[in-house]
N, C-alpha and C positions, 0 to 999 in steps of 0.2 A: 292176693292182688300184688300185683310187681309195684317195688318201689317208684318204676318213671307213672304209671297209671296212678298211683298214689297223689302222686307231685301235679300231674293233672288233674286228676279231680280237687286236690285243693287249692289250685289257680282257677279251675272255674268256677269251684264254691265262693270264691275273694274277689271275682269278678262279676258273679251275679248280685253281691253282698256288697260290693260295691256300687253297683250300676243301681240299686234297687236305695240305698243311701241317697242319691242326691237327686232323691224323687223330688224330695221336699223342698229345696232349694235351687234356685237358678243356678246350670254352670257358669258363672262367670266368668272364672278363671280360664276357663276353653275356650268363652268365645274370645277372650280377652290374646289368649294364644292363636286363633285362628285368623285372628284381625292382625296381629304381628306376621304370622308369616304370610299374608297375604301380601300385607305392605312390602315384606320382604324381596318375593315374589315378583312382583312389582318393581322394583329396586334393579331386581339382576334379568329385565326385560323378558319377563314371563307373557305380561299381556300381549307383547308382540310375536314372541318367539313358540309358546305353546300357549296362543290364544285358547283352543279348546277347553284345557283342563282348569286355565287360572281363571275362567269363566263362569268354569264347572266349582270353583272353589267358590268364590264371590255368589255365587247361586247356592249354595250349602249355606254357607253364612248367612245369606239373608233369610235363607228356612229355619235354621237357628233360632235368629231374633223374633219369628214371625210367632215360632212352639212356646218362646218364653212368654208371648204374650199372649196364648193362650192356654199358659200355665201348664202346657206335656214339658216336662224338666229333661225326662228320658229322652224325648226325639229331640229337646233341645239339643242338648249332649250327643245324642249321636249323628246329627248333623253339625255341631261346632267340630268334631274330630271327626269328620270326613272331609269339613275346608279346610282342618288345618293339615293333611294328607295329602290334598291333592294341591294346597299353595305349593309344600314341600317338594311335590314330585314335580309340580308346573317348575319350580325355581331351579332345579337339579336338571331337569330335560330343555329348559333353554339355554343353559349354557351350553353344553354339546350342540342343540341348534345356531345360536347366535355363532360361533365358530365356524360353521360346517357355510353361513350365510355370510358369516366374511370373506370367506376364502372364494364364494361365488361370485362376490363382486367387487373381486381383484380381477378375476379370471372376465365380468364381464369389463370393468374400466379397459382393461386390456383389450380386449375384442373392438372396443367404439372406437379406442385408441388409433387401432390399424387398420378397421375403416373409413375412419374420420382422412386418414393420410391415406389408403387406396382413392380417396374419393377427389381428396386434394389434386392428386397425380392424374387422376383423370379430368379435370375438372383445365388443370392446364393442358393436357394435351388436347382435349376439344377447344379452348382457347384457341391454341397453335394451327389446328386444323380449319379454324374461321367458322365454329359449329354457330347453328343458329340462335343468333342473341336471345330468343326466350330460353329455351333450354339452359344456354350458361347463365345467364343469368337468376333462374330457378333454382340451378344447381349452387350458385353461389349462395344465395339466400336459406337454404339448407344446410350448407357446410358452415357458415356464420352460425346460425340456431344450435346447430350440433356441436360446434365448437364450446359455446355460451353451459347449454344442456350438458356438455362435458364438465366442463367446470364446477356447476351446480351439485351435478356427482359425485366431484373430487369433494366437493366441501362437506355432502351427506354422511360420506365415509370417515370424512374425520371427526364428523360427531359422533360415530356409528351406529347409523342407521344405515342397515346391511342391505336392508331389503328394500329401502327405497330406492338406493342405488341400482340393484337387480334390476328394477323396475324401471327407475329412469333411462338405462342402460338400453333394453330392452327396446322401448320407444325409441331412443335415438336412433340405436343399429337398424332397425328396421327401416327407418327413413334416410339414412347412407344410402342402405343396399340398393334400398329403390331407385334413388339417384345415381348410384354407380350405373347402375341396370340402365337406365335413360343414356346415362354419358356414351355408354358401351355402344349406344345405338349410331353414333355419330362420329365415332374415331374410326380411323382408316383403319385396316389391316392390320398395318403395321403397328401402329399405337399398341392396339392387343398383345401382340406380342411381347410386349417390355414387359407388360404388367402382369 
């Protein structure tokens, strides 16, 4: 028998020798870790960012607690070290997400931005044009909300909440364009052209 096959079979002799040890006692200590990187997890916006897996951990854990009181020690243990796995990995893949969700809603504040001010510009050229007082006036009361709903944005992001911005973003733009789309209806020709 080769030395590495050696070195294996005596890691899994240490680990069945192990595992089969703390039959007799609650792991404590595991769940006691699993509930730390959970909180962890938690901490560096896992629930938000890979709600899935820190879900999936908080669901291990509480199967955990569940074996220890029905005194299986083993599935206790092997369900405290599957939540404290998947806090780890929930806590490690949202930061790559929380990142990848900032920079989305830069790119959206950006986007409402310019058509918060396309909408403006049309909004006075159908003034100028003597467009029909509902409509400007619909339009104004959209560009006010959007304006306001910009701000609201601006304030999410600096508490970073990535993804409510995305989302608030989302709503607003949506309801520019529409408005743009109506103005569009009412401007001369020529108005078109500039913009």
């Amino acid at each position: 028998m080769s030395s590495a096959r050696r070195a294996l079979f005596a890691l899994a002799a240490l680990l069945s020798l192990a595992i089969a040890g703390c039959g007799d006692d609650p792991p404590t200590k595991e769940i006691q870790q699993a509930q730390a990187a959970i909180d962890s997890a938690r901490t560096a916006g896992a629930d938000q960012y890979d709600h899935e897996e820190f879900a999936g951990a908080q669901e291990a854990l509480q199967h955990s607690n569940e074996a220890v009181g029905q005194r299986d020690y083993r599935l206790a243990l092997h369900y405290a070290l599957d939540a404290r796995e998947r806090a780890q990995t929930a806590e490690k893949d949202s930061g790559d997400r929380k990142i990848s969700a900032r920079t989305d809603a830069v790119k959206a504040l950006t986007d409402v931005n310019t058509e918060l001010n396309d909408a403006r510009a049309k909004l006075k050229a159908a003034e100028a044009a003597r467009a029909p007082a509902k409509i400007v006036g619909d339009a104004r009361r959209v560009i006010t909300d959007s304006d306001r709903a910009l701000q609201k944005a601006r304030a999410e992001y600096g508490q970073g909440n990535y993804l409510a911005v995305t989302k608030m973003a989302a709503e607003t733009g949506d309801r520019l364009r529409a408005t743009s789309r109506t103005l569009d209806t009412v401007l001369p020709p020529s108005a078109h052209r500039r913009h």
